[in-house]
C-alpha positions as CSV (number, residue, x, y, z in Angstrom):
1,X,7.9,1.8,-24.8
2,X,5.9,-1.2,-22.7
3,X,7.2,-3.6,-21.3
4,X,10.0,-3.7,-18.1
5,X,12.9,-3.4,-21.0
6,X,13.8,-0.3,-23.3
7,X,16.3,-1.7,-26.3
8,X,19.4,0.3,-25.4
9,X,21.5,0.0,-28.7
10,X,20.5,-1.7,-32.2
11,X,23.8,-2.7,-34.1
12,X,23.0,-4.3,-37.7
13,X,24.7,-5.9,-40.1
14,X,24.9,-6.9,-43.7
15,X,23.6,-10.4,-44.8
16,X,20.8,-10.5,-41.6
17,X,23.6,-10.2,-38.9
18,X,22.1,-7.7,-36.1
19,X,23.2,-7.3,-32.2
20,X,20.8,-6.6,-29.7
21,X,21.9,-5.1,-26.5
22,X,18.9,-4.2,-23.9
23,X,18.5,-3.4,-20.2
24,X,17.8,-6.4,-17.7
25,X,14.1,-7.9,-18.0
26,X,11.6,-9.9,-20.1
27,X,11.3,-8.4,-23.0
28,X,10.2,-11.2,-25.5
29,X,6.6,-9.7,-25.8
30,X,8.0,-6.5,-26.2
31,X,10.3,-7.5,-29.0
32,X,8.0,-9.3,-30.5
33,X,4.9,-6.8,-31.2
34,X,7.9,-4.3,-32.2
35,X,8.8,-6.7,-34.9
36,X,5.4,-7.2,-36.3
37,X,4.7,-3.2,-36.3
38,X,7.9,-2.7,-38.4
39,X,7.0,-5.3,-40.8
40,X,3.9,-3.7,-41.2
41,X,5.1,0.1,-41.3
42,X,8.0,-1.2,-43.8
43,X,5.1,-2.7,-45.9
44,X,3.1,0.7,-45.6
45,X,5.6,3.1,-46.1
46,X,8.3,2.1,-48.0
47,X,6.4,0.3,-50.5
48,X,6.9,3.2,-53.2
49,X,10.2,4.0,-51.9
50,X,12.1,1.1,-53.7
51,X,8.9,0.5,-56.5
52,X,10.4,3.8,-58.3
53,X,14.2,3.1,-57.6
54,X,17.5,2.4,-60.3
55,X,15.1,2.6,-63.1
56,X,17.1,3.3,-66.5
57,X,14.5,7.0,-67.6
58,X,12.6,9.3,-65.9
59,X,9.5,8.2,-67.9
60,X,10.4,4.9,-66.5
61,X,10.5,5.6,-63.0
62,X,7.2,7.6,-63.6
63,X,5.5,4.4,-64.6
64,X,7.3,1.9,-62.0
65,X,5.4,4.3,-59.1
66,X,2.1,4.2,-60.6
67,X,2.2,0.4,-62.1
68,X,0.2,-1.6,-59.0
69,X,0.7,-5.0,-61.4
70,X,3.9,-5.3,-64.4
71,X,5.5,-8.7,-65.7
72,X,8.6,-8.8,-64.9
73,X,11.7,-7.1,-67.1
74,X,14.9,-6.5,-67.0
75,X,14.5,-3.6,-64.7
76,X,12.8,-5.5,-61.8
77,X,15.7,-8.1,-62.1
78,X,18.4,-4.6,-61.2
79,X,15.6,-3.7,-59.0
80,X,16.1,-7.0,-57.3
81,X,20.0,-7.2,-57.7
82,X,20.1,-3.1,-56.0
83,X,17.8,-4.3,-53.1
84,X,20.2,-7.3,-52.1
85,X,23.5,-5.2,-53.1
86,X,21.7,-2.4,-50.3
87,X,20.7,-4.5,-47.7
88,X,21.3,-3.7,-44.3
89,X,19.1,-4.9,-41.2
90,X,17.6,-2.2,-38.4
91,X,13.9,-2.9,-36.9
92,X,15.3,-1.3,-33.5
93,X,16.3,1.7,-31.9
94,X,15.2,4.2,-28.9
95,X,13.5,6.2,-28.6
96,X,12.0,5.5,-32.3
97,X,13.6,2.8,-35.0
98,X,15.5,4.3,-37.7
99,X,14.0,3.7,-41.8
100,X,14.5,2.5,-43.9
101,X,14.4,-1.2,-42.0
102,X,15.9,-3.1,-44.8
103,X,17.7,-1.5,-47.6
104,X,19.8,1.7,-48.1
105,X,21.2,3.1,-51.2
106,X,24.4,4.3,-51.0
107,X,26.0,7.8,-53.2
108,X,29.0,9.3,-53.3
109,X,30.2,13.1,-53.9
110,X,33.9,14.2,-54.1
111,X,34.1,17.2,-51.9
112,X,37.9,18.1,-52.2
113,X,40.7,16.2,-53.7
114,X,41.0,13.1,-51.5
115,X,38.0,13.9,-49.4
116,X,34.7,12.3,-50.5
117,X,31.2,11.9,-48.5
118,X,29.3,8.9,-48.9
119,X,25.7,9.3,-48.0
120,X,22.4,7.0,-47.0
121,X,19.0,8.2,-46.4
122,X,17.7,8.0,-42.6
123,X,14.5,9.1,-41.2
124,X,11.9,8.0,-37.9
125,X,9.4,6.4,-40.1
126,X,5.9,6.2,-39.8
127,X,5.3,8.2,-43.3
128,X,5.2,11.4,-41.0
129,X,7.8,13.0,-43.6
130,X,10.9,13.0,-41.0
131,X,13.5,12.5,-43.1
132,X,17.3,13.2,-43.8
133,X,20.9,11.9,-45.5
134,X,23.3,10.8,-43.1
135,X,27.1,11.1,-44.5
136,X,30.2,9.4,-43.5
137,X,33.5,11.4,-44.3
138,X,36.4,9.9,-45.6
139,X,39.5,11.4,-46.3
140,X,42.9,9.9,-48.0
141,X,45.8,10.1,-46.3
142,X,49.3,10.8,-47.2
143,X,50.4,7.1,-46.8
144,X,47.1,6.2,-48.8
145,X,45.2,4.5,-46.1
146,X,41.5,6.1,-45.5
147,X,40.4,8.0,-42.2
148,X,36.7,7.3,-41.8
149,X,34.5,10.0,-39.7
150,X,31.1,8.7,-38.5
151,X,30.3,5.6,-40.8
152,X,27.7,4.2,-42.3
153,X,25.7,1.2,-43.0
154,X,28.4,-0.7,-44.8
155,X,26.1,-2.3,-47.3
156,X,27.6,-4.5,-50.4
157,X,27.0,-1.5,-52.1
158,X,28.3,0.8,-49.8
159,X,32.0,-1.3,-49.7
160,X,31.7,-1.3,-53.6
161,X,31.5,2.0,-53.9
162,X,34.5,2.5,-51.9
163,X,36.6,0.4,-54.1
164,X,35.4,1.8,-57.0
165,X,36.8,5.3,-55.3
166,X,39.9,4.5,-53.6
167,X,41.1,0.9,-55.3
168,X,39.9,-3.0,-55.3
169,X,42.4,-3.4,-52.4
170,X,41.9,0.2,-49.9
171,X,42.7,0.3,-46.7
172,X,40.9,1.7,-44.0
173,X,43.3,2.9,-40.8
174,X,41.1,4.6,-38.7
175,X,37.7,4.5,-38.2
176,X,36.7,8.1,-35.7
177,X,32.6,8.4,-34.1
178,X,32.7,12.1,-34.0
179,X,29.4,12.3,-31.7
180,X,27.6,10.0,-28.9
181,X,24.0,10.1,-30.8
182,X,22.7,6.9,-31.4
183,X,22.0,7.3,-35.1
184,X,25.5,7.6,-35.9
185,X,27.3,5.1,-33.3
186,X,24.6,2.2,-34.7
187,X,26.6,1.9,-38.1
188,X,29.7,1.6,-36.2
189,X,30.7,-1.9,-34.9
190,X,29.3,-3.4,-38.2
191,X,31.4,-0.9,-40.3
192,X,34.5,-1.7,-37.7
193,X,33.8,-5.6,-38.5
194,X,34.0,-4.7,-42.1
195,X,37.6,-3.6,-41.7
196,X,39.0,-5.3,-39.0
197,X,42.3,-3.8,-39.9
198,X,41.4,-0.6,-38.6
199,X,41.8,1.3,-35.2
200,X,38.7,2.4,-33.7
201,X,38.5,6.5,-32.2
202,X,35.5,7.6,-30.7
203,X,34.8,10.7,-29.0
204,X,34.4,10.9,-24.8
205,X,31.2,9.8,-23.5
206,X,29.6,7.5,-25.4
207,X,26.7,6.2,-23.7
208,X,23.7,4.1,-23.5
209,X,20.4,4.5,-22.2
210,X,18.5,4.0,-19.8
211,X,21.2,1.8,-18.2
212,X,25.2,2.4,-18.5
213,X,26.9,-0.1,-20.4
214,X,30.8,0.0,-21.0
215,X,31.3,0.2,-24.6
216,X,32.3,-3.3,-25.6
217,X,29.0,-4.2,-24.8
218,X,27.8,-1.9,-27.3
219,X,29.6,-3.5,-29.8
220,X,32.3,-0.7,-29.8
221,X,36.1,-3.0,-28.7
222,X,38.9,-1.5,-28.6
223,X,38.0,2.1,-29.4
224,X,40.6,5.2,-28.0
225,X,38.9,7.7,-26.4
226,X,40.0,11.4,-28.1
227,X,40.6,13.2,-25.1
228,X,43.5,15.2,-25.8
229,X,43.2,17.5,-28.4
230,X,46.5,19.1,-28.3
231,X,47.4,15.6,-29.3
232,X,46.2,13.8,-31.9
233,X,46.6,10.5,-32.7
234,X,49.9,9.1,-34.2
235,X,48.5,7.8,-37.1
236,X,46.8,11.1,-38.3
237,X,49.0,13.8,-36.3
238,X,50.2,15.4,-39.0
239,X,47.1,16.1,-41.5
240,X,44.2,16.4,-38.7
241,X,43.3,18.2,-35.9
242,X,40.1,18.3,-33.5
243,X,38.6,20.2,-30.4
244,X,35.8,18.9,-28.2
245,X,32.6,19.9,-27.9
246,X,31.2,18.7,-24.6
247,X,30.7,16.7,-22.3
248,X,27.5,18.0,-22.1
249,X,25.1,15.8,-19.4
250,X,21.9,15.4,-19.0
251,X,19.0,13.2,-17.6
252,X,21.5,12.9,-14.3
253,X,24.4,12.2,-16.5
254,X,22.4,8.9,-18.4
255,X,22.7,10.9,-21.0
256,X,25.3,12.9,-22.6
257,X,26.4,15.2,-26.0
258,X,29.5,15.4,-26.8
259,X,30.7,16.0,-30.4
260,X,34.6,16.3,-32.4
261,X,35.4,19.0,-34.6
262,X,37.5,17.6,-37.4
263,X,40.1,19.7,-39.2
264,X,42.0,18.7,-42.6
265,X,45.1,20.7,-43.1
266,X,45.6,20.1,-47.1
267,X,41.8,20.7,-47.9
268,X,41.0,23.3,-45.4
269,X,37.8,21.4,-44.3
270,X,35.9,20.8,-41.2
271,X,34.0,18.0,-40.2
272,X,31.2,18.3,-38.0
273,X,28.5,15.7,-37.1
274,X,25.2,17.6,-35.5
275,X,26.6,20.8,-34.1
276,X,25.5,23.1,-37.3
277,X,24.1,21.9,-40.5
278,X,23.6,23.8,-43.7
279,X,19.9,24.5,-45.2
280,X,20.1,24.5,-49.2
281,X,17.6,26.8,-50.7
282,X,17.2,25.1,-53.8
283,X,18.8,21.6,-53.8
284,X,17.6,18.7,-51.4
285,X,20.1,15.7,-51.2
286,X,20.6,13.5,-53.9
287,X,19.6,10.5,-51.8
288,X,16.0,11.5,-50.6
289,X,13.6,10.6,-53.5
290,X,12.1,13.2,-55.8
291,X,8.7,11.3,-55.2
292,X,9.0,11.3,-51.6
293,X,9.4,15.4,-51.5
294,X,6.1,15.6,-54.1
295,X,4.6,13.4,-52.0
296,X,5.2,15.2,-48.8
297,X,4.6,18.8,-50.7
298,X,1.3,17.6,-52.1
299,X,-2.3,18.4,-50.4
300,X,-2.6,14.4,-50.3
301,X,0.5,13.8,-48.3
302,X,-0.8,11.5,-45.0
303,X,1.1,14.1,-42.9
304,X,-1.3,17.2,-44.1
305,X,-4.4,14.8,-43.8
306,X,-3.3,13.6,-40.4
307,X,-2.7,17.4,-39.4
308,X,-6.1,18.5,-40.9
309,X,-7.8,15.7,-39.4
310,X,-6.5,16.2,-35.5
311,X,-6.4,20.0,-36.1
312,X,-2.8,19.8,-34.6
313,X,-2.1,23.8,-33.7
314,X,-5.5,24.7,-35.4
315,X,-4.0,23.8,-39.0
316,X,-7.3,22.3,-40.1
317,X,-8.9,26.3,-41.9
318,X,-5.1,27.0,-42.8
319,X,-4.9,27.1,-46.8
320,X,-1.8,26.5,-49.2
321,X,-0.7,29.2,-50.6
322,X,0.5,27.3,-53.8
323,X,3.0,29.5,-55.0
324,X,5.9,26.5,-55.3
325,X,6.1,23.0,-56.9
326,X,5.2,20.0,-54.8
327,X,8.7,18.9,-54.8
328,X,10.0,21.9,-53.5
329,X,7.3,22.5,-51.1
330,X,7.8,18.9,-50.0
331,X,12.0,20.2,-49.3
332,X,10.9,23.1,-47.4
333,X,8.4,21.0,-45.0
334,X,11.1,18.1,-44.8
335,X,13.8,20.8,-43.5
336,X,11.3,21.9,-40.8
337,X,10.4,18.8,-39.5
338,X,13.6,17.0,-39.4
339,X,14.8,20.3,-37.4
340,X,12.0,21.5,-35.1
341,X,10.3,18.2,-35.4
342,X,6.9,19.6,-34.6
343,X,6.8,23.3,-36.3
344,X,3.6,25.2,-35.9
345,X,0.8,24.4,-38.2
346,X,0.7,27.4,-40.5
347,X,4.2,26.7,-40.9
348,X,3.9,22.9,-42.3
349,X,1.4,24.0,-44.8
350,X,3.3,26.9,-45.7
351,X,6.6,26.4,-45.0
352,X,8.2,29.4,-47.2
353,X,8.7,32.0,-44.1
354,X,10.1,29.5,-41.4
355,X,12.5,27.9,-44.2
356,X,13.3,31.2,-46.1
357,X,14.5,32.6,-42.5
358,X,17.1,29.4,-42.4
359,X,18.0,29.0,-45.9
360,X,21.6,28.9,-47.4
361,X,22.8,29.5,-43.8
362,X,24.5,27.2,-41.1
363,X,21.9,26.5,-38.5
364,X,22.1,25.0,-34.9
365,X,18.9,22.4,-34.9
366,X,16.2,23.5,-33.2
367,X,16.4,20.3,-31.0
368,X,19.7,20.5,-30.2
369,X,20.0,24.3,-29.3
370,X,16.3,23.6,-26.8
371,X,17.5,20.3,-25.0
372,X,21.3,20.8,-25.0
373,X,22.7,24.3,-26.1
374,X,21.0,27.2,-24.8
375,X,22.3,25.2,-21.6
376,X,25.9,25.6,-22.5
377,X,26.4,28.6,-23.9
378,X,29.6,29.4,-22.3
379,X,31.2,26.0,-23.2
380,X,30.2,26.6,-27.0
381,X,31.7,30.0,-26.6
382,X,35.3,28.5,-25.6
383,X,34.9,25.5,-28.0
384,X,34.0,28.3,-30.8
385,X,37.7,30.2,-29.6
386,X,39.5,27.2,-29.8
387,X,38.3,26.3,-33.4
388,X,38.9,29.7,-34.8
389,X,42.2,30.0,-32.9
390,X,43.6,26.9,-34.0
391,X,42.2,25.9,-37.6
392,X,43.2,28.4,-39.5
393,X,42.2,29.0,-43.2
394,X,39.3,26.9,-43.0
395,X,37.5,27.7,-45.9
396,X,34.9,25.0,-46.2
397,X,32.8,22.8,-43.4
398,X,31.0,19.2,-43.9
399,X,28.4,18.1,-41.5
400,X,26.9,14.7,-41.6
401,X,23.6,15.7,-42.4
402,X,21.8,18.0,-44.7
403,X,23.9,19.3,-48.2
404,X,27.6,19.7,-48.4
405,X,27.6,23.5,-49.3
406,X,30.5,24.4,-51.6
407,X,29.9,27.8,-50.7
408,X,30.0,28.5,-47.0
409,X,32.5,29.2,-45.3
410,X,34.0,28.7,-41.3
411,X,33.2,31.8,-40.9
412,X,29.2,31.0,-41.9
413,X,29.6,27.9,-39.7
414,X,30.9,29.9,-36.8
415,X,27.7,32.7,-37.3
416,X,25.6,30.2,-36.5
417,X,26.7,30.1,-32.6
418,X,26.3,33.8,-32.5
419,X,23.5,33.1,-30.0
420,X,26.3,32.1,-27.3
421,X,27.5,35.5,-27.0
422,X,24.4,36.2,-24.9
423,X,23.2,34.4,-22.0
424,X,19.9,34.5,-23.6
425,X,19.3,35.1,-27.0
426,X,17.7,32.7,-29.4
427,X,19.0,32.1,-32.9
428,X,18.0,35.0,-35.2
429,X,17.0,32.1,-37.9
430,X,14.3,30.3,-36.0
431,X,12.1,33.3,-37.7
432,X,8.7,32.4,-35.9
433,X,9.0,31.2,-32.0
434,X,5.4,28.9,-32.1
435,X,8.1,26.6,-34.1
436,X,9.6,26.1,-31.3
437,X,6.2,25.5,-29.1
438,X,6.6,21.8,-28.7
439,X,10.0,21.3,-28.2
440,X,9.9,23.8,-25.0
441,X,7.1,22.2,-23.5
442,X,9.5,18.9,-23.6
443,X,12.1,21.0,-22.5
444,X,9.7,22.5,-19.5
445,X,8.9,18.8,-18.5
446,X,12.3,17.9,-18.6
447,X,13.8,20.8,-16.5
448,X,10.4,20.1,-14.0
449,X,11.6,16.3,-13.4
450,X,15.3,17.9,-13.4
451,X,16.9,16.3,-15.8
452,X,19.8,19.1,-15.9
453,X,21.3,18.8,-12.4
């Protein structure tokens, strides 16, 4: 990023309200060309994002994508009415800004009886087909207040949709950041403000970067540090429990992972946030658009001619082998790239062995096991004791990304640490090591400038 200031922490709000908290310097320049790049990618990319959105038919959103000119109907007026009800401003972030800029629908799923995930759509942007759901947790508790893991943008129709599932007049006790990565803590002050009632939990060492800030001036107040996990908070003691995953600390402790592990006694659940997510093999999130998967599955997709064109990883000769729709294609090459970010060439176009090799199975990212895990394995292996000692009869594990499986199991969720046993081994599921290729060479630079002492 130019310029002598890096924006440390991007908190938005509904209605236009956003918080910017940066590093010491000048950064008006800075700001200011960052401002008129998103405007322009917003325009670029997200353009058919909302053209094909809340339209009443399938034949209807078919012709709302391909229409360049319509008069206007009653559908563009709900179209307009959905936009304003989804608003929610974000042009900043580090080290990339977080899409969509301006509006994000909001859908809900009932997981368990009193559990329910709400989910919005997240991504980096720049129509490069990195692209995910991000889910907030909420559970009911016995005295009928809600406990809310790891929020979300709390749009208009984000807080409707919450009424419409708990009650016109719910009430939100606590409020938990299970995680210290930026594009979960973001959505937290603004959610916080939007129920002021509430207490505020967030894990142990929450962090900004480059330059440490205390967390008010993050826009996190009065948040309680979950420290000890023998004992919980009083106000959910009795129907959750958690265990710590972390500190972990890297670029000379400016930068650190650390991540709660959620249990709900009545519903047998685990909450996760990025530890392990699960790959469906057939079903994508509701919330990513149909037409951005066939899009990003087609032969015309800008990320295949960008590939082809720069010959990234000699991709340019490599053929599809056509033997899946676009849409699903367009799932498979999504999965790899929002986990290994840059997967090998061959793999992009033809994504069926790399995916197949994760599919229907709890996976540790890519990212996450290169930069941070393989690091730790001996941590991981005391936190993974802990979980299975003490949350018994777990029989069912939410993680804030990727599908809610209503088929896996602790035990799947716990296979995927398997690797932690050894003091080497890599995760059986990354099924072709040139996936990995570009995240080691970060990882080599990192360890050269020694970023893990």
């Amino acid at each position: 990023m130019s310029g002598t200031t890096t924006a440390l922490q991007t908190v938005g709000g509904t209605r236009g309200e956003v918080v910017h908290v940066v590093a010491a310097g000048n950064a008006r320049t800075t700001m200011q060309r960052n401002k008129i790049s998103a405007a322009r990618s917003l325009q670029r990319e997200n353009h058919r994002f909302f053209s094909s959105r809340n339209t009443t038919t399938t034949t209807t959103k078919t012709t709302a994508a391909m229409s360049t000119e319509s008069t206007p109907t009653s559908d563009d007026e709900n179209n307009n009415s959905n936009n304003k009800d989804r608003f929610f401003l974000n042009f900043f972030g580090f080290p990339f800004p977080l899409v969509p800029f301006l509006f994000r629908e909001t859908k809900v799923e009932k997981i368990y009886e009193n559990v329910y995930a709400f989910t919005q759509q997240q991504g980096i942007g720049f129509g490069l087909g990195v692209s995910t759901n991000v889910r907030m947790t909420v559970i009911k508790l016995k005295d009928g207040t809600l406990w809310v893991k790891d929020p979300i943008a709390p749009t208009e129709e984000c807080i409707a949709l919450m009424k419409e599932t708990f009650g016109e007049d719910y009430r939100v006790s606590s409020v938990v950041l299970g995680t210290t990565m930026y594009e979960h803590k973001i959505f937290l002050p603004s959610f916080a403000r939007a129920h002021k009632n509430a207490k505020v939990f967030v894990v142990p060492g929450q962090f900004s970067f480059p330059v440490q800030l205390p967390n008010p001036l993050l826009g996190i107040s009065n948040a309680t540090e979950l420290l000890d996990s023998s004992n919980p908070p009083p106000e959910w003691l009795d129907e959750i429990q958690y265990e710590i995953l972390g500190t972990f600390n890297l670029f000379w402790s400016q930068y650190r992972y650390s991540e709660g592990t959620f249990f709900h006694k009545k519903s047998k659940t685990l909450l996760v946030t990025d530890a392990a997510v699960y790959v469906d093999g057939e079903n994508p999130p509701d919330i990513i658009p149909k037409e951005e998967l066939r899009d990003l599955g087609s032969e015309e997709s800008f990320t295949i001619k960008l590939l082809r064109g720069l010959n990234f990883k000699g991709g340019r000769d490599v053929e599809r082998a056509n033997d899946v729709s676009d849409e699903i294609n367009g799932w498979r090459r999504m999965t790899l790239f929002s986990l290994f970010i840059a997967p090998d060439a061959k793999n992009i176009i033809n994504p069926a062995k790399s995916f197949n090799a994760m599919k229907n199975k709890f996976v540790v990212s890519p990212i996450v096991y290169v930069i941070v895990f393989q690091f730790f394995r001996e941590e991981i292996r005391e936190w993974k004791k802990n979980c299975q000692r003490r949350f018994i009869g777990a029989n069912r594990v939410v993680a804030s990304h990727f599908p809610a499986s209503k088929k896996a199991t602790a035990k799947d969720f716990y296979l995927a640490f398997k690797f932690a046993d050894s003091d080497s081994e890599v995760p059986s599921y990354y099924s072709d090591p040139l996936d990995l290729g570009s995240l080691e060479l970060v990882q080599k630079v990192l360890n050269f400038i020694k970023v893990y002492d």
